[in-house]
C-alpha positions in Angstrom: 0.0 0.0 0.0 1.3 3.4 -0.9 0.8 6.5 1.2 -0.7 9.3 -0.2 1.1 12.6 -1.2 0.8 14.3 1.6 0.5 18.6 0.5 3.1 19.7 2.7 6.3 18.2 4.4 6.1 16.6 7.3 8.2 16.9 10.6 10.4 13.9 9.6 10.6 15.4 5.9 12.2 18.8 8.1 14.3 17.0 10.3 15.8 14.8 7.8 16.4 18.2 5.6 18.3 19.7 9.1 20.1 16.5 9.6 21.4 16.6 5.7 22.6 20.0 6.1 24.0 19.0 9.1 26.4 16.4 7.9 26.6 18.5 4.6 28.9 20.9 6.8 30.3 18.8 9.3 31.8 16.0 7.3 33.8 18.8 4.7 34.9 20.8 7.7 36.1 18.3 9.6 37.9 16.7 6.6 39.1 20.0 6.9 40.6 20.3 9.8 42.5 16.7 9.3 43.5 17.9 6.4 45.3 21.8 8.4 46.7 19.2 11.5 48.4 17.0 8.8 49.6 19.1 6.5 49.8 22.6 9.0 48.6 25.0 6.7 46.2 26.5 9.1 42.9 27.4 8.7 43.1 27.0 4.5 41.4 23.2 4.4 39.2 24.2 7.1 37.6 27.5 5.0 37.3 25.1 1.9 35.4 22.5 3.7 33.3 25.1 5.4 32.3 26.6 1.6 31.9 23.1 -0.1 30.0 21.9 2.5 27.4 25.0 2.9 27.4 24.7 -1.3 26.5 21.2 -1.0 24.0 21.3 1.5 22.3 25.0 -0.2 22.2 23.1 -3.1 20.6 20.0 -1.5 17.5 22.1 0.3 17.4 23.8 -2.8 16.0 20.2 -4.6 13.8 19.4 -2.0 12.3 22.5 -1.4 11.5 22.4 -5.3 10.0 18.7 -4.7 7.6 20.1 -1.8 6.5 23.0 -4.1 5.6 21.0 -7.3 
């Protein structure tokens, strides 16, 4: 049995979009930060994680925002 389209998200549709944008940051940043302590450039790695990951996870709300409004 399939559920029904529901016409607007539900609180587990916005949690799971907080928790992706969530791990969207953290993972790059902290990749990041291994990345300065290994190779001591200091807070170079950590700035690049910090934009791809708030690119990535802009860019992922951005599709399911445009799946709640169709």
């Amino acid at each position: 049995m399939k559920p029904t389209p529901s016409e607007s998200p539900t609180v587990a549709d916005m949690a799971g979009i907080g928790i992706y944008f969530a791990a969207c940051v953290l993972l790059p940043l902290l990749g990041g930060v291994a990345l300065d302590n290994v190779l001591h450039t200091a807070p170079v790695f950590v700035l690049i994680g910090l934009v791809v990951g708030l690119a990535a996870g802009a860019a992922g709300i951005w599709l399911k925002v445009r799946e709640f409004t169709k």
